[in-house]
PDB file of N, CA, C and O in Angstrom:
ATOM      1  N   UNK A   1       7.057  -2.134   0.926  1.00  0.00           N
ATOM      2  CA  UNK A   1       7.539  -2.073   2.305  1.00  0.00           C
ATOM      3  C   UNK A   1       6.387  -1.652   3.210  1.00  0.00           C
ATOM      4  O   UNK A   1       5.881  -0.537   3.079  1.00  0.00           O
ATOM      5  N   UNK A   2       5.886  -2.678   4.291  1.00  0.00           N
ATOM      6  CA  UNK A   2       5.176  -2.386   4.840  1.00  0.00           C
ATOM      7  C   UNK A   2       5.556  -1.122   6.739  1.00  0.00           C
ATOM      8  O   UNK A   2       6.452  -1.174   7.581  1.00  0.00           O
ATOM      9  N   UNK A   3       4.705  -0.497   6.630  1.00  0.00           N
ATOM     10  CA  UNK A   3       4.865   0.001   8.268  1.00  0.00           C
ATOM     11  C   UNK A   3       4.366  -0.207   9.738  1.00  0.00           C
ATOM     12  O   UNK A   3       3.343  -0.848   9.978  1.00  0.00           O
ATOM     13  N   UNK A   4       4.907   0.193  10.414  1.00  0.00           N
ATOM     14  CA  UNK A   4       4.226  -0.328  11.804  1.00  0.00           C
ATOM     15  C   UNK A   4       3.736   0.924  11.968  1.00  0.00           C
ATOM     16  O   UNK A   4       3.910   1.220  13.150  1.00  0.00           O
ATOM     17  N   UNK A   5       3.399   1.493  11.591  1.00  0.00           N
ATOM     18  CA  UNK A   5       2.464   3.045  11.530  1.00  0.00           C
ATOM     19  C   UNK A   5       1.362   3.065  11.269  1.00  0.00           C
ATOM     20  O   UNK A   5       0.894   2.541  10.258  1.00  0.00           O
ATOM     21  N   UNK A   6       0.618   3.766  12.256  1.00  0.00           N
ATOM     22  CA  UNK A   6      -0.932   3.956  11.869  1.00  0.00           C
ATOM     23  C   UNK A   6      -1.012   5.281  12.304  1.00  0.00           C
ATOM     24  O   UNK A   6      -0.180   5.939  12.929  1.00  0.00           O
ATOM     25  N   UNK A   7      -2.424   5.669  11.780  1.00  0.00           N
ATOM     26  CA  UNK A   7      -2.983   7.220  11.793  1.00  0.00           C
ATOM     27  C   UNK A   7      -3.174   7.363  13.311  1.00  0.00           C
ATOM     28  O   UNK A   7      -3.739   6.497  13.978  1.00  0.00           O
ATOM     29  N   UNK A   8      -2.857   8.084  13.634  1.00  0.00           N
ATOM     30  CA  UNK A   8      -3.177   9.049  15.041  1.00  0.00           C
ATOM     31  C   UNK A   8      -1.817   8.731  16.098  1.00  0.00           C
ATOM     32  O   UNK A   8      -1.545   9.305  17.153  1.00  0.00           O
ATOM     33  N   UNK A   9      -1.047   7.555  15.378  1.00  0.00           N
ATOM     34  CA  UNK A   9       0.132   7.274  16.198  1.00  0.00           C
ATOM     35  C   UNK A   9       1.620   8.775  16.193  1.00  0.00           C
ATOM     36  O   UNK A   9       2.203   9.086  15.155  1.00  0.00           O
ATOM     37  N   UNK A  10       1.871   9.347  17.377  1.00  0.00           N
ATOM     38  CA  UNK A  10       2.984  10.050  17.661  1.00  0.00           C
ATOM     39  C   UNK A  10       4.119   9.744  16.923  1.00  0.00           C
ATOM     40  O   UNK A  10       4.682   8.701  17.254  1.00  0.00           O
ATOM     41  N   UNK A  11       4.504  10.250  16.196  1.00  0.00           N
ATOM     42  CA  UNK A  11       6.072  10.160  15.475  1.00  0.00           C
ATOM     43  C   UNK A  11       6.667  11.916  15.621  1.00  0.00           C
ATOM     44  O   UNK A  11       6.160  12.996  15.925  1.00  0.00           O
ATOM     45  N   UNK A  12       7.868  11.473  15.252  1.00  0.00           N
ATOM     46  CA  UNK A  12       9.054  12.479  15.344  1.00  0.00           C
ATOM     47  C   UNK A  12       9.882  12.469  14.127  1.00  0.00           C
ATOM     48  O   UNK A  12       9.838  11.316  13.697  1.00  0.00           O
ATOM     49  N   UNK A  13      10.594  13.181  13.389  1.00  0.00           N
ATOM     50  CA  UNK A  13      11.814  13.017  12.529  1.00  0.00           C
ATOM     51  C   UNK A  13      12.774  12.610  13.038  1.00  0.00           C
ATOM     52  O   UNK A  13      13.336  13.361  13.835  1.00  0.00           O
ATOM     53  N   UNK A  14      13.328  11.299  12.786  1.00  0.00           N
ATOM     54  CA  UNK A  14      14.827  10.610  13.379  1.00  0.00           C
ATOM     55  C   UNK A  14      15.845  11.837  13.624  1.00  0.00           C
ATOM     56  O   UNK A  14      16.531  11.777  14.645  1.00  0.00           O
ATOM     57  N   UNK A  15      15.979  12.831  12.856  1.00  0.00           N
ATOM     58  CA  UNK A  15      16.914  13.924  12.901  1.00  0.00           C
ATOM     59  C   UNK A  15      16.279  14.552  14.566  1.00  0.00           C
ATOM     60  O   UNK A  15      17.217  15.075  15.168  1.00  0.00           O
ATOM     61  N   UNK A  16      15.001  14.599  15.351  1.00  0.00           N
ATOM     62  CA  UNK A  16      14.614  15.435  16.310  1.00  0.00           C
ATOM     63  C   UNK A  16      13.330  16.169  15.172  1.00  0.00           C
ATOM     64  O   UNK A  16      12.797  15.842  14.111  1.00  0.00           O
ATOM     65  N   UNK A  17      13.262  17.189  16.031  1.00  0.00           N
ATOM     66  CA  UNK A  17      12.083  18.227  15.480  1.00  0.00           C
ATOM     67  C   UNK A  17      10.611  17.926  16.304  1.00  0.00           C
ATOM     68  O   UNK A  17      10.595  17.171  17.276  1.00  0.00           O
ATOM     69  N   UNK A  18       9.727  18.413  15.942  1.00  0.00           N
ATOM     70  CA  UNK A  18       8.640  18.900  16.072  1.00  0.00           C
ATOM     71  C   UNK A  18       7.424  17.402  16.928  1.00  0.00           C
ATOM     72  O   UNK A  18       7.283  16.597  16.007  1.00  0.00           O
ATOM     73  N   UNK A  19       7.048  17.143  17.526  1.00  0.00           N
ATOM     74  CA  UNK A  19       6.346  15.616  18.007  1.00  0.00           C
ATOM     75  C   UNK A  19       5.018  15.823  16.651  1.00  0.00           C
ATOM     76  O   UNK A  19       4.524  16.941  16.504  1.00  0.00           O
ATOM     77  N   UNK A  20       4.615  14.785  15.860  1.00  0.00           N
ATOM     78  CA  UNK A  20       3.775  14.797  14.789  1.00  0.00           C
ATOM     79  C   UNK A  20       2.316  13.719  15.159  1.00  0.00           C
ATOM     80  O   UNK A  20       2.015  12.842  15.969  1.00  0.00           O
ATOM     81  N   UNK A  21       1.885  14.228  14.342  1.00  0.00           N
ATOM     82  CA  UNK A  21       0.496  12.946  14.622  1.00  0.00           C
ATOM     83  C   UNK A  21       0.366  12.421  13.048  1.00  0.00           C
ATOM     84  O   UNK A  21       0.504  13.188  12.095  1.00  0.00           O
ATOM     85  N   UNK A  22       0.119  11.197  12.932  1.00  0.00           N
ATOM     86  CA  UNK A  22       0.016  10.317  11.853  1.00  0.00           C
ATOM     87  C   UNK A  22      -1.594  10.706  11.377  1.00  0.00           C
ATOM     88  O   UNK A  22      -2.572  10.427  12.071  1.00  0.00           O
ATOM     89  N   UNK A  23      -1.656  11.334  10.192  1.00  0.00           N
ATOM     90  CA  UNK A  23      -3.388  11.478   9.321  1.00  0.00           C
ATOM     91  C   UNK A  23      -3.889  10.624   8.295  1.00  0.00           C
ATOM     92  O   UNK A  23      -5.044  10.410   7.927  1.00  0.00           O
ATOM     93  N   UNK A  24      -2.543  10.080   7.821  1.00  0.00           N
ATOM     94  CA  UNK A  24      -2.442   9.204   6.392  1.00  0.00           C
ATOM     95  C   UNK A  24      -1.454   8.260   5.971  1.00  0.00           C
ATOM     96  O   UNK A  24      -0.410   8.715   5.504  1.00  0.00           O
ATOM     97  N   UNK A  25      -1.558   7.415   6.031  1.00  0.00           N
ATOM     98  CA  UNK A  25      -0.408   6.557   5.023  1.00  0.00           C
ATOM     99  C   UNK A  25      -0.470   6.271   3.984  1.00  0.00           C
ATOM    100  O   UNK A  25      -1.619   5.965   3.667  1.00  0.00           O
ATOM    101  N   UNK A  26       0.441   6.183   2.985  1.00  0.00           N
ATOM    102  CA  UNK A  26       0.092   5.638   2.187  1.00  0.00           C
ATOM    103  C   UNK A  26       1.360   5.707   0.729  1.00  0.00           C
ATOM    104  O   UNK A  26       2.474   5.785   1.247  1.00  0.00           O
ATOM    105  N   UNK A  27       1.431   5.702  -0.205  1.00  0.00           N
ATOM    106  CA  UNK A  27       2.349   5.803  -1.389  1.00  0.00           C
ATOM    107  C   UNK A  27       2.220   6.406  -2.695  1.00  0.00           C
ATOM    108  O   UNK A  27       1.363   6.247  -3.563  1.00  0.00           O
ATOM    109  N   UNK A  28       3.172   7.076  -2.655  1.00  0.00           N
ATOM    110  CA  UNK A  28       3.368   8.332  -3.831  1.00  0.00           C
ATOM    111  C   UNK A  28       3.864   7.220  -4.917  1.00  0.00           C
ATOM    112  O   UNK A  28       3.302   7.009  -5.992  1.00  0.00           O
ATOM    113  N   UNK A  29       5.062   6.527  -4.414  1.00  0.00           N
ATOM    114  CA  UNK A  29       5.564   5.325  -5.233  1.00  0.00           C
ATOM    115  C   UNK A  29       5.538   3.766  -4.835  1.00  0.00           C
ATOM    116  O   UNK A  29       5.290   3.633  -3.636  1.00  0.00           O
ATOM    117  N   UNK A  30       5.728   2.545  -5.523  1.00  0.00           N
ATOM    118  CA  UNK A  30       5.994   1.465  -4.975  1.00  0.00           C
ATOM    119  C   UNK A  30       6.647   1.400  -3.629  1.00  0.00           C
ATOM    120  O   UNK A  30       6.273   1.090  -2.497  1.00  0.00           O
ATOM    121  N   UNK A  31       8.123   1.939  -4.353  1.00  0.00           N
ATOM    122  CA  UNK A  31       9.539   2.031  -3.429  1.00  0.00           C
ATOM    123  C   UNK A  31       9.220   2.863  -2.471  1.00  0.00           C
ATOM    124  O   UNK A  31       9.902   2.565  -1.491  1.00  0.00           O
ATOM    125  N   UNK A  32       8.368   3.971  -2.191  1.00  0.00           N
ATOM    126  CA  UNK A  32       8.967   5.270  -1.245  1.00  0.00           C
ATOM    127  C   UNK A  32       7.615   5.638  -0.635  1.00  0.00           C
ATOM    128  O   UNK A  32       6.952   6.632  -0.933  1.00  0.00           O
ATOM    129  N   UNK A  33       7.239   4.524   0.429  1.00  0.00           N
ATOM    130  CA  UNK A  33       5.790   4.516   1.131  1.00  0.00           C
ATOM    131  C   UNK A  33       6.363   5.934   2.015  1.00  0.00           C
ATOM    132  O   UNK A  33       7.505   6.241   2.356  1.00  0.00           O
ATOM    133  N   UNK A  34       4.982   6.660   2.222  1.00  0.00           N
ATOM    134  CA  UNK A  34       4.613   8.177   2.995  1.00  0.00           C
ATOM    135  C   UNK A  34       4.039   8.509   3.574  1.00  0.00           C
ATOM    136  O   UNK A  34       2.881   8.274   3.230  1.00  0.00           O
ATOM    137  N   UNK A  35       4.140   9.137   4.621  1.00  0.00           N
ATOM    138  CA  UNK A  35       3.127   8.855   5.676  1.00  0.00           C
ATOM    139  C   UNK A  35       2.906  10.412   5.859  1.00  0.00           C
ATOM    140  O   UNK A  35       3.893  11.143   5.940  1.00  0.00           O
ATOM    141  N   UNK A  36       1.806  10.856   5.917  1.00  0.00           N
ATOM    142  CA  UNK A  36       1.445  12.037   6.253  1.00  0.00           C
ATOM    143  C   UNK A  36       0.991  12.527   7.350  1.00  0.00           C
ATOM    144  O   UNK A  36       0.027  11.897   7.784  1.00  0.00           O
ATOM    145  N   UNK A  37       1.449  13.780   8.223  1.00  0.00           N
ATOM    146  CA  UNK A  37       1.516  14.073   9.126  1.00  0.00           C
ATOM    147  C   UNK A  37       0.987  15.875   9.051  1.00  0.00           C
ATOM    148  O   UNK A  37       0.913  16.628   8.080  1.00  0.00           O
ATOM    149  N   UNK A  38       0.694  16.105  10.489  1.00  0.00           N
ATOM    150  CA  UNK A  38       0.327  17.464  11.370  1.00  0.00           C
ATOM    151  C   UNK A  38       0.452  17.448  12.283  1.00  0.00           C
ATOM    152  O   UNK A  38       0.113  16.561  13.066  1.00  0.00           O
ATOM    153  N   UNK A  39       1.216  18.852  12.589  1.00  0.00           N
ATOM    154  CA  UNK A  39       1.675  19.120  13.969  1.00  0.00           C
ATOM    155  C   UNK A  39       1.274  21.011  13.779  1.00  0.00           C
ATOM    156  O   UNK A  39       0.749  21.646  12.864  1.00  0.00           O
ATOM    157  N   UNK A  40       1.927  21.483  15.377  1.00  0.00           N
ATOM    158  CA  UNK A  40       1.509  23.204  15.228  1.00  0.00           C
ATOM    159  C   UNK A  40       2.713  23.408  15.425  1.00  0.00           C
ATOM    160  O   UNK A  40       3.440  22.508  15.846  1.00  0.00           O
ATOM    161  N   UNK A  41       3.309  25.034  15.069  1.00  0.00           N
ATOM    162  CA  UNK A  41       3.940  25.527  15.139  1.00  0.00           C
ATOM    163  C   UNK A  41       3.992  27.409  14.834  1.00  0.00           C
ATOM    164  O   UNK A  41       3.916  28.161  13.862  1.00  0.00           O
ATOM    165  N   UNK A  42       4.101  27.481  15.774  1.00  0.00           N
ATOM    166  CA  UNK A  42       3.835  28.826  16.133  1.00  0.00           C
ATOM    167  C   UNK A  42       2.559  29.081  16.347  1.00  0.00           C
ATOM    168  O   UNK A  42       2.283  30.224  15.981  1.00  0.00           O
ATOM    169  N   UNK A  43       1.643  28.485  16.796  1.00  0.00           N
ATOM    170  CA  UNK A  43       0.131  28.203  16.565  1.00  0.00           C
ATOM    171  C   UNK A  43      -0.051  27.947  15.439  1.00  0.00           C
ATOM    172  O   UNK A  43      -1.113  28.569  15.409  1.00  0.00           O
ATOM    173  N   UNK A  44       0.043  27.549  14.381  1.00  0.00           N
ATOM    174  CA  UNK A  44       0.144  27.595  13.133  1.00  0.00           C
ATOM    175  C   UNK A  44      -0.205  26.051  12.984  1.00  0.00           C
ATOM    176  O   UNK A  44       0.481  25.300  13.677  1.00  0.00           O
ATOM    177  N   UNK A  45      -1.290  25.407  12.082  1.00  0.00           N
ATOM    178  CA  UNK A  45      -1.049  23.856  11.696  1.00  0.00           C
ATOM    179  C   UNK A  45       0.090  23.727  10.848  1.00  0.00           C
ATOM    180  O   UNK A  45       0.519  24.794  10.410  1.00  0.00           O
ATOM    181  N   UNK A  46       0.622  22.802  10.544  1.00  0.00           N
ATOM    182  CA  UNK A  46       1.715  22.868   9.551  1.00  0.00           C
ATOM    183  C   UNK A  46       1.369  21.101   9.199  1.00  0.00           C
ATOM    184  O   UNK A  46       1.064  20.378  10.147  1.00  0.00           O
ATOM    185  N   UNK A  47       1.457  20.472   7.647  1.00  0.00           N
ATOM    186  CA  UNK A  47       1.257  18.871   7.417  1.00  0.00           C
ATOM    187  C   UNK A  47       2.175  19.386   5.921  1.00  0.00           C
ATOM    188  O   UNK A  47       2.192  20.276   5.072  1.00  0.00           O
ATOM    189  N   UNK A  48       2.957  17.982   6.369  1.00  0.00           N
ATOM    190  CA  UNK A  48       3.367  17.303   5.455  1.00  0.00           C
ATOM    191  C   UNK A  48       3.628  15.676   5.048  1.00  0.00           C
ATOM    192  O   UNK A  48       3.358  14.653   5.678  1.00  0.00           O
ATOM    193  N   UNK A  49       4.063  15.810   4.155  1.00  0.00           N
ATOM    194  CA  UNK A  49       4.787  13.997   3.687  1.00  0.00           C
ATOM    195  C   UNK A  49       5.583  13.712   4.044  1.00  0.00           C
ATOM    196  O   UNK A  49       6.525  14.441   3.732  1.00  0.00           O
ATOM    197  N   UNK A  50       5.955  12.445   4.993  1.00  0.00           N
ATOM    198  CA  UNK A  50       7.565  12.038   5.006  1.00  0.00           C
ATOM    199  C   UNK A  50       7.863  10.766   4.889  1.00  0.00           C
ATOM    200  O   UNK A  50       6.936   9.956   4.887  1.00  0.00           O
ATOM    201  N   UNK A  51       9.227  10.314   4.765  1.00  0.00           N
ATOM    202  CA  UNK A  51       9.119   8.428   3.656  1.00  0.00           C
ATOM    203  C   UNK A  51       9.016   7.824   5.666  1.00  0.00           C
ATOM    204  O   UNK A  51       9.189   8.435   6.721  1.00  0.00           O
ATOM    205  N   UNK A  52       8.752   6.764   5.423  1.00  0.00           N
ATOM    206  CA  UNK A  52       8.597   5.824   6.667  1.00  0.00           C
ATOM    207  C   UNK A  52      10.371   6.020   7.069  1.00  0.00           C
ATOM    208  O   UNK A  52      10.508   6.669   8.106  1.00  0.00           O
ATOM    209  N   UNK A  53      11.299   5.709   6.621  1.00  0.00           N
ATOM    210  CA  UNK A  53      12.584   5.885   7.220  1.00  0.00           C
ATOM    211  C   UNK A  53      12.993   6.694   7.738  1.00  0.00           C
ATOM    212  O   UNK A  53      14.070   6.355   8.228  1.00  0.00           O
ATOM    213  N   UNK A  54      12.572   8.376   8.096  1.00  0.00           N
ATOM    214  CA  UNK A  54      12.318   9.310   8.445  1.00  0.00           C
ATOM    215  C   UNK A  54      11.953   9.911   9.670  1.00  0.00           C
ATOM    216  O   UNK A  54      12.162  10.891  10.384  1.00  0.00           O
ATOM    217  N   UNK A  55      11.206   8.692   9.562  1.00  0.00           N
ATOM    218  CA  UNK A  55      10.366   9.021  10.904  1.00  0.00           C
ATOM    219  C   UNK A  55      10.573   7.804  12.165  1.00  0.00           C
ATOM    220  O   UNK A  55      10.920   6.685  11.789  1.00  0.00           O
ATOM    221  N   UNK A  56      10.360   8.040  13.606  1.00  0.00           N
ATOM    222  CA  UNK A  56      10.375   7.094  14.803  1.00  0.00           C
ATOM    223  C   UNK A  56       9.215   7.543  15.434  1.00  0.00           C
ATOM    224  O   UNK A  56       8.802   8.699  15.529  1.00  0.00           O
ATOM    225  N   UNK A  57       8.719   6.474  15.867  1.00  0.00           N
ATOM    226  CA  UNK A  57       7.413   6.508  17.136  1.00  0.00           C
ATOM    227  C   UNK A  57       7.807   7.125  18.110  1.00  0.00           C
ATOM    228  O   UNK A  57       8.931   6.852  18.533  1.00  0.00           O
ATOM    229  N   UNK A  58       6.975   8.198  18.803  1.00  0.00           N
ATOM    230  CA  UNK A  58       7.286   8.326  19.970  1.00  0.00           C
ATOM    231  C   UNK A  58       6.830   7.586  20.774  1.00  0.00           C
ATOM    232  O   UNK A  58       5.829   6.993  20.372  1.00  0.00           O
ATOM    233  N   UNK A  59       7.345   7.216  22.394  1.00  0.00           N
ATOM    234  CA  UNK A  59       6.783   6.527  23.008  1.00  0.00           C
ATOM    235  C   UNK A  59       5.700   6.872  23.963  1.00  0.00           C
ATOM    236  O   UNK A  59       5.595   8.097  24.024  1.00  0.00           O
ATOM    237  N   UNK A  60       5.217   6.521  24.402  1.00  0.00           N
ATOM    238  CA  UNK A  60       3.872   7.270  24.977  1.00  0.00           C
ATOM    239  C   UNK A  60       4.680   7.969  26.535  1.00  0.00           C
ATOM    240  O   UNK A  60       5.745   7.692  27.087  1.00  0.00           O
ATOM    241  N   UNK A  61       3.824   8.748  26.788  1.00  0.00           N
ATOM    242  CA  UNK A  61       4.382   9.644  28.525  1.00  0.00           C
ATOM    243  C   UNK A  61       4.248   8.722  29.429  1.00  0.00           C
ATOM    244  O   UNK A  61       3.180   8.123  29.548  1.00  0.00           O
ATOM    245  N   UNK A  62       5.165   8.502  30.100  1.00  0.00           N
ATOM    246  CA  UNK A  62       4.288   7.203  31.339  1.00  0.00           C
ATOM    247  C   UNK A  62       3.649   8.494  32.012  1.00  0.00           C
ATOM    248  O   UNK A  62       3.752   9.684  31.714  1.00  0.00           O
ATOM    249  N   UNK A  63       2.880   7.775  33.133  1.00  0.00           N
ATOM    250  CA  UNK A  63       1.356   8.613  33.892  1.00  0.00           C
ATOM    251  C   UNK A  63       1.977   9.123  35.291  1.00  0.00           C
ATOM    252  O   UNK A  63       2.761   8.680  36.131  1.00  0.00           O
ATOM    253  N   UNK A  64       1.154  10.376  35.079  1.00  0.00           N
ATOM    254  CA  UNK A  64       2.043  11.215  36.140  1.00  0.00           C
ATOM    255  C   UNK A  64       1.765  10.618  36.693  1.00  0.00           C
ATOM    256  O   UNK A  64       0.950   9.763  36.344  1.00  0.00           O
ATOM    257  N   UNK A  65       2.384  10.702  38.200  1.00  0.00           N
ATOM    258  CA  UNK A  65       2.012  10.199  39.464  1.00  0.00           C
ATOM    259  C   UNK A  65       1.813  10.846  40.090  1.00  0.00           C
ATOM    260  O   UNK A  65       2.320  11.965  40.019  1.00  0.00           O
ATOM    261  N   UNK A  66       0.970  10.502  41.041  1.00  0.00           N
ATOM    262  CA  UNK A  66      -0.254  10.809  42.005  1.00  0.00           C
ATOM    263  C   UNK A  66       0.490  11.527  43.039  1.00  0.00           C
ATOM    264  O   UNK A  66       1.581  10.971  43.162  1.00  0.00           O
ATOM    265  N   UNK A  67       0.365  12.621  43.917  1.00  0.00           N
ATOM    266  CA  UNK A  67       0.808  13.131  44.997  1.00  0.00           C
ATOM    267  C   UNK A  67      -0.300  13.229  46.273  1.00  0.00           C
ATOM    268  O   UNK A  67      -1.050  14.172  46.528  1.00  0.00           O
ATOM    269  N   UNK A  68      -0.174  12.113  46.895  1.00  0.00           N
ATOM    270  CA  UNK A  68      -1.338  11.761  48.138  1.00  0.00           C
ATOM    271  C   UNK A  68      -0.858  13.259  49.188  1.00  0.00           C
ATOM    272  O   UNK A  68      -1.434  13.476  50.254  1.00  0.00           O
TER     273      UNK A  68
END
């Protein structure tokens, strides 16, 4: 199963949680591709593994706008 995920791309856990940054993809198994991630928390780095179904892109911020 391939992903539309690449390293440095914004994801989230479908459940909500924490905004993540993509470091790694790749597979523990055939079936159960993983994508590895880091984010902070509490100032703290925190990385883990999670299966591609797991996870959603975030979408990018649109750009503040300008106050003339």
């Amino acid at each position: 199963m391939a992903t539309a995920f690449k390293p440095e791309d914004v994801v989230q856990l479908v459940s909500g949680g924490p905004r993540m940054t993509i470091t790694q993809i790749g597979s523990e198994t055939p079936v159960d591709q993983k994508v590895w991630c880091v984010w902070s928390k509490g100032g703290k780095k925190k990385e883990d593994a999670f299966s591609v179904s797991a996870l959603t892109l975030v979408p990018d911020d649109p750009p503040a706008h300008r106050r003339n």
